[in-house]
C-alpha positions in Angstrom: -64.4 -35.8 -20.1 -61.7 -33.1 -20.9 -63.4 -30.2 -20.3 -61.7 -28.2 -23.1 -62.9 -31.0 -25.4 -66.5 -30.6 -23.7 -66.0 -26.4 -24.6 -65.2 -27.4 -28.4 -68.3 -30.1 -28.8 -70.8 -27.5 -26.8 -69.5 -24.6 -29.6 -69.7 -27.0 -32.1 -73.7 -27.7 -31.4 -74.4 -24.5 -31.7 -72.6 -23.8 -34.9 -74.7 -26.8 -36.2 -77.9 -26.0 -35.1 -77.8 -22.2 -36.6 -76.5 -23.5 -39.8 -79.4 -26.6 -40.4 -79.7 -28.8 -43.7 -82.6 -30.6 -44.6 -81.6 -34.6 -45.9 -79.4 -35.2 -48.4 -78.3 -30.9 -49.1 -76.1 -31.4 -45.5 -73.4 -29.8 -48.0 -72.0 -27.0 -45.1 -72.5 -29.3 -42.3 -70.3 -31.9 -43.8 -67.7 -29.5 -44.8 -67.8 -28.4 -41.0 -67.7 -31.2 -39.7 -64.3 -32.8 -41.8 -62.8 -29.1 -40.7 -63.4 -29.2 -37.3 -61.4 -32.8 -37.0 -58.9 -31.9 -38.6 -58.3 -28.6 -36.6 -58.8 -30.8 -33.4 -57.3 -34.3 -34.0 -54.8 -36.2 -36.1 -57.9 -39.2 -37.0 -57.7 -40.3 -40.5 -60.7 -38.9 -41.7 -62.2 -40.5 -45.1 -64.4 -38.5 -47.1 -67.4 -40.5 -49.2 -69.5 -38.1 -51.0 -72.5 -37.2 -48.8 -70.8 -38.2 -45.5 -67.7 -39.0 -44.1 -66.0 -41.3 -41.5 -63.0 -41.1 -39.1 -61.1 -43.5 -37.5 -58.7 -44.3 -34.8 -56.4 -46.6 -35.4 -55.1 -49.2 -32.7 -51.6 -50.2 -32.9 -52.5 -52.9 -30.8 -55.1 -54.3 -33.4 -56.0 -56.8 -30.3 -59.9 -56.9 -31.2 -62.0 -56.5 -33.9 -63.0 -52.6 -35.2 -65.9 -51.3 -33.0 -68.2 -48.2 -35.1 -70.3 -45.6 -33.2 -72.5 -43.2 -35.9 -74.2 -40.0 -35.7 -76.7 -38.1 -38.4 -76.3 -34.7 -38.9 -79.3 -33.5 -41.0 -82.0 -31.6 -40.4 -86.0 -31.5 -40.2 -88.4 -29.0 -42.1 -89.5 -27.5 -38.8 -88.9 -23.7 -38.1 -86.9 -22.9 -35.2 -88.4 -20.8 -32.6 -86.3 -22.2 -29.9 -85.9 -18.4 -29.2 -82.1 -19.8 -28.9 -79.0 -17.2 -29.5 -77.6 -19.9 -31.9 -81.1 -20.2 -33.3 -81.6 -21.9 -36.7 -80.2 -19.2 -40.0 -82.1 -21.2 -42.5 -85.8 -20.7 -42.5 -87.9 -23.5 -42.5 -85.2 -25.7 -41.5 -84.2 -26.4 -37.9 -82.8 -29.1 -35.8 -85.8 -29.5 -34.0 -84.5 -33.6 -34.4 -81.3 -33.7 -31.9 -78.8 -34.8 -34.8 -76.7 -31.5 -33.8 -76.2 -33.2 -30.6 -75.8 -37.0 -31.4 -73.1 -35.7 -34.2 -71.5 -33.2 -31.8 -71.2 -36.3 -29.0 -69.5 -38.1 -31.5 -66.8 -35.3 -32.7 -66.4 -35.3 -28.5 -65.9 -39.2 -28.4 -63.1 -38.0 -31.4 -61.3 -35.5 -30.0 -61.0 -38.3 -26.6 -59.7 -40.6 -28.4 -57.5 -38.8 -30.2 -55.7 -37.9 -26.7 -56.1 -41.0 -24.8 -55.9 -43.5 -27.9 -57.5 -47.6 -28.1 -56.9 -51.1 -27.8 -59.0 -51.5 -31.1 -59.5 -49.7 -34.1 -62.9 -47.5 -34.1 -64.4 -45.9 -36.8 -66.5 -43.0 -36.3 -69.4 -42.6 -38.9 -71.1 -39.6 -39.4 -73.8 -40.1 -41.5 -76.5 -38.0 -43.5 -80.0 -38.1 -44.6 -81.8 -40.3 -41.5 -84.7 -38.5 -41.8 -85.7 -40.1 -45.6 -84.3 -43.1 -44.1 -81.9 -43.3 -46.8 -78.3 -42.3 -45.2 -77.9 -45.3 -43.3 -78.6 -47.2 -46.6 -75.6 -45.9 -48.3 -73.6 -45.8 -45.5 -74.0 -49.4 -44.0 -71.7 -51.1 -46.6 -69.3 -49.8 -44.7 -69.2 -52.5 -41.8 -68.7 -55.3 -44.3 -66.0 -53.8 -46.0 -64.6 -53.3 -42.7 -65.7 -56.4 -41.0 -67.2 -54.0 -38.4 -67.9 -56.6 -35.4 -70.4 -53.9 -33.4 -72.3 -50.6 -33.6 -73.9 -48.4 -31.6 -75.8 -44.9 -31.3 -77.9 -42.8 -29.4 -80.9 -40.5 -29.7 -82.6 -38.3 -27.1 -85.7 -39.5 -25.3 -87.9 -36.3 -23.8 -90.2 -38.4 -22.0 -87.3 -39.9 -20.0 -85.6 -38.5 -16.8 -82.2 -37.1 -17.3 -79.8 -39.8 -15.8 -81.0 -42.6 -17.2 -80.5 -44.5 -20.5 -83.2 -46.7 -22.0 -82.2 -49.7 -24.0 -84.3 -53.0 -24.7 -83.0 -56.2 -26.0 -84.3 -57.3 -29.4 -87.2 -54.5 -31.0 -86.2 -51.3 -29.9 -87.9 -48.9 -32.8 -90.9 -49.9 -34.9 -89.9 -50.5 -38.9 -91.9 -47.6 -41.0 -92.5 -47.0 -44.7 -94.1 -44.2 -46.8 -97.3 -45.1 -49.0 -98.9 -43.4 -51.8 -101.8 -44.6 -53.3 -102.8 -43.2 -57.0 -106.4 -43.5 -58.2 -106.8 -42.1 -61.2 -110.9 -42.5 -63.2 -112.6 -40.0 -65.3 -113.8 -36.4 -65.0 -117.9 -35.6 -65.2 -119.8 -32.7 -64.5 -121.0 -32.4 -60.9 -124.7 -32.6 -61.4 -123.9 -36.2 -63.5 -121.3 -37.9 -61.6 -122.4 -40.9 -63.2 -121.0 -40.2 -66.3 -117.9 -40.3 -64.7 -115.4 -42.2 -62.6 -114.7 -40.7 -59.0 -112.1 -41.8 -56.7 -113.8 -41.0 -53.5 -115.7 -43.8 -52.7 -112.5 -46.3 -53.8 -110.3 -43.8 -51.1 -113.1 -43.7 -48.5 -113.5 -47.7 -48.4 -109.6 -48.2 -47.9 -109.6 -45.3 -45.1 -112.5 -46.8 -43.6 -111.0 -50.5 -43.7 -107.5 -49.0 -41.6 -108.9 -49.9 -38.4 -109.9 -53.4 -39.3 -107.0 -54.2 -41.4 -104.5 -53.2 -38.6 -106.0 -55.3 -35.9 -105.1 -59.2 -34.7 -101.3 -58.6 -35.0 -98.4 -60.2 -32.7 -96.6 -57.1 -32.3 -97.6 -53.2 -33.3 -98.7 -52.6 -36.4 -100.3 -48.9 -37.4 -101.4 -47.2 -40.6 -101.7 -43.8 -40.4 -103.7 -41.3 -42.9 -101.0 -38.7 -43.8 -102.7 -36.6 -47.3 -105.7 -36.6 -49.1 -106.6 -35.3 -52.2 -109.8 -36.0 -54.4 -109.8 -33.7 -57.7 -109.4 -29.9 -56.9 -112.2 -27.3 -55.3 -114.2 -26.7 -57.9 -117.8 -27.2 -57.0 -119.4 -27.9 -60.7 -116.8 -31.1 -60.8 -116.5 -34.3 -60.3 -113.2 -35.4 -59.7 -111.1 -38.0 -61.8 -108.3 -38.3 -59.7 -107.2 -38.8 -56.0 -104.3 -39.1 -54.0 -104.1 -41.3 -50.4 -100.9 -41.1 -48.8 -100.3 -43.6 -45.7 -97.7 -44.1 -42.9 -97.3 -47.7 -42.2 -95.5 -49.3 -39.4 -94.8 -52.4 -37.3 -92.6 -54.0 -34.6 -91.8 -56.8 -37.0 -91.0 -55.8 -40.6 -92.9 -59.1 -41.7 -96.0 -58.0 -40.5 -95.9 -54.6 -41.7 -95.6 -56.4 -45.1 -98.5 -58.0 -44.2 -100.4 -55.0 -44.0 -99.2 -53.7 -47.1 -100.3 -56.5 -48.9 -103.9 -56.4 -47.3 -103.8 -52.5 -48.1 -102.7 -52.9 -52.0 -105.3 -55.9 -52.1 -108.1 -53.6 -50.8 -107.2 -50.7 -52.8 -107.3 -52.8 -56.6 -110.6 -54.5 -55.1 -112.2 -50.9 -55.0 -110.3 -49.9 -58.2 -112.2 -52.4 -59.9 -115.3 -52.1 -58.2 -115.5 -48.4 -59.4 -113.7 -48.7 -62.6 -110.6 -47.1 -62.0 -106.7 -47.4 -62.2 -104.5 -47.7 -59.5 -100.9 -47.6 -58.8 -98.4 -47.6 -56.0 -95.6 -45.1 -54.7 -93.0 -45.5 -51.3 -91.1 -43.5 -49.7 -89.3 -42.6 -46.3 -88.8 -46.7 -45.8 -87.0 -47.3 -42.2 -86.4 -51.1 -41.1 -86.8 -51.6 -37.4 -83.9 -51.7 -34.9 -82.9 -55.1 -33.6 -81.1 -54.8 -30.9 -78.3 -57.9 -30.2 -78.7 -59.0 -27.0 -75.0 -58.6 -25.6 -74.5 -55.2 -27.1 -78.1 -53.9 -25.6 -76.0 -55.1 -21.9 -72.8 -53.9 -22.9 -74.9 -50.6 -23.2 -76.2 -51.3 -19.7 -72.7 -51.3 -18.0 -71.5 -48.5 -19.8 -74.3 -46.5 -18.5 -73.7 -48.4 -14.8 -70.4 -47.6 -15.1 -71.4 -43.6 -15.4 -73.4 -43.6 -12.4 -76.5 -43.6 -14.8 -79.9 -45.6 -13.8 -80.9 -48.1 -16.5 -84.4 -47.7 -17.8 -85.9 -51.0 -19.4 -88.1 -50.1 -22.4 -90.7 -52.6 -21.8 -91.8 -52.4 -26.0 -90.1 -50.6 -28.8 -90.1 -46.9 -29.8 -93.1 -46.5 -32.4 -90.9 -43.5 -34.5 -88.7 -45.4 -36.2 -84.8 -44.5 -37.1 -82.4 -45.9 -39.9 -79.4 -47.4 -37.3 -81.8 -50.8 -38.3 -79.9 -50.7 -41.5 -76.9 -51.6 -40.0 -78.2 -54.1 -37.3 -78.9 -56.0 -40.3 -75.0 -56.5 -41.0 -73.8 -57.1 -37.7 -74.6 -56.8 -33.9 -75.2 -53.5 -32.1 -77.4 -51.6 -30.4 -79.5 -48.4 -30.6 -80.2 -46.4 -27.5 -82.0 -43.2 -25.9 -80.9 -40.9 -22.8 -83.2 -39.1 -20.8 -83.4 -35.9 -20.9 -86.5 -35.2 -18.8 -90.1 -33.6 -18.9 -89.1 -30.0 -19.6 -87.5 -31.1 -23.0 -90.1 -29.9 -25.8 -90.9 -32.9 -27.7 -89.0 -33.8 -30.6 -89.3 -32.2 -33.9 -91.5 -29.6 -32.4 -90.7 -25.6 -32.9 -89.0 -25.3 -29.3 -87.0 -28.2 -29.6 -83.4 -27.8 -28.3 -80.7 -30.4 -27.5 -79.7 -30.2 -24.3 -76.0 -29.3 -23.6 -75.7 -31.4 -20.4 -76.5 -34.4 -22.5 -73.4 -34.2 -24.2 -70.8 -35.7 -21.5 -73.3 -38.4 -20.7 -73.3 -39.8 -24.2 -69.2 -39.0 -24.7 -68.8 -41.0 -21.7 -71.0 -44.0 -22.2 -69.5 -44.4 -25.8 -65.7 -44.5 -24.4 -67.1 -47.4 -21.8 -68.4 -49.1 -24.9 -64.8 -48.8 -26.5 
């Protein structure tokens, strides 16, 4: 990689990371972004409201457009990374890595802006992966397009640096957000039975998690986020109660699946104690499918760097919205080491490492 180009990506990090914006308020770092393209390269950049693309055209035109993305918000984690370019905002860091993957792919910009391609690629850089809605709004993009492949990247602490892990088919678990509302009837504490409390209906469905999550072909996981019965005030008993769950599964299907068996639970104890019950979601990520022939194109890329190849042997249980677009054509999602003295990931001392930045600019020019 031109090392002036790595010098303007490594500043640019560290311009993001000190300036953080949680999902969907990414209004600086998108202004940033557009400006620090068009100071560096002559790529058509095409602003769409909450995020942007650019592209570089072939004049070739010999294949098919090729699309790399990158997020660029933030997390609600504070930043005491103890960095100089530590986070400005406080509350809000990127504790997530998305100052890196979007930096990597401003470096894979200003390359190709010097060295040019056989095909036209269009660089998307995208906002709001965290909710799990940016890829949403930004995946019609491929079809109007006619994007034949997509890829991106994302950290992986737990992996050695030098080595990129990729797996064909499930690479990252599908996830949704689940509120359950109970709602019943206010009594006095010493005569609950003249009332309708939520706690038993809310204990029943938390005790059934276990059970309900079992006998699956792939993972499937709920997870107790919240809970709130009534508020603390010891002469009540409460008429109201909040449960909110993380699901997730290797196969969308059988998260589903889950769902259904929680709602079903959940109306059975309604009734049983009299109550009303309703349904929320939120945060809903699909899982990454990774095509076969873009998972090994991802292999040679890395081979090609002089980068060791480590098989993930079953997907990523955190889930990431790049599954939005594997739904509209092939691709592939992958992680690059960057070894055990990485904090973990959205943690307080979370910092993405500089060095990873060549390695990812470099296996995205192979994949052009």
């Amino acid at each position: 990689m031109n090392k002036k180009n790595l010098e303007l990506i490594t500043a640019l990090r560290h311009e993001l990371h000190a300036h953080p914006e949680l999902s969907g308020q990414e209004h600086w770092t998108r202004q940033h972004l557009m400006k620090f393209l068009r100071e560096h390269t002559a790529l058509m950049i095409v602003d769409c409201g909450n995020w942007f693309y650019a592209v570089c055209k072939s004049p070739a035109g010999e294949k098919k457009p090729v699309a790399f993305r990158a997020d660029f918000d933030a997390v609600p984690v504070e930043d005491q990374s103890g960095k100089p370019y530590a986070s400005k905002n406080p509350g809000v860091g990127h504790m997530c890595g998305h100052d890196g993957h979007t930096s990597a792919l401003a470096g894979l910009a200003l390359e190709l802006d010097q060295t040019g391609s056989q095909r036209d690629v269009y660089l998307i850089f995208q906002h709001a992966e965290e909710t799990g809605q940016g890829a949403l709004e930004c995946a019609g993009l491929l079809d109007e397009i006619d994007i034949e492949e997509i890829f991106a990247f994302h950290t992986a602490p737990h992996i050695p640096q030098g080595f990129v892990l990729v797996r064909d088919g499930s690479g990252n678990c599908a996830s949704k957000g689940m509120i359950l509302r109970f709602e019943g009837a206010i009594a006095h504490a010493s005569r609950p039975e003249d009332g309708r409390n939520p706690a038993p209906a809310i204990a029943a469905v938390i005790a059934a998690i276990p059970s309900l999550s079992a006998g699956y072909q792939g993972i499937v996981m709920c997870t107790v986020i919240h809970v709130r019965i009534g508020s603390p005030a010891f002469g009540t008993s409460p008429g109201e109660g909040v449960l909110m769950l993380t699901i997730r599964g290797e196969y969308e299907a059988e998260m589903d699946v889950l769902q259904a068996d929680i709602e079903a639970l959940a109306r059975e104890e309604a009734f049983r104690h009299g109550l009303k019950c309703a349904f929320e979601y939120c945060d809903v990520f699909p899982e990454i499918v990774n095509h076969p022939a873009s998972a090994q194109k991802v292999r040679e890329a890395a081979l090609k760097q002089g980068l060791k190849i480590y098989e993930q042997d079953s997907p990523t249980r955190w889930s990431e919205d790049f599954g939005h677009y594997l739904k509209r054509t092939k691709g592939a999602f992958f992680k690059i080491g960057v070894g055990p003295d990485c904090a973990p990931l959205h943690s307080t001392k979370y910092d993405f490492p500089d060095s990873i930045l060549e390695t990812a600019v470099e296996v995205f020019k192979s994949l052009v």
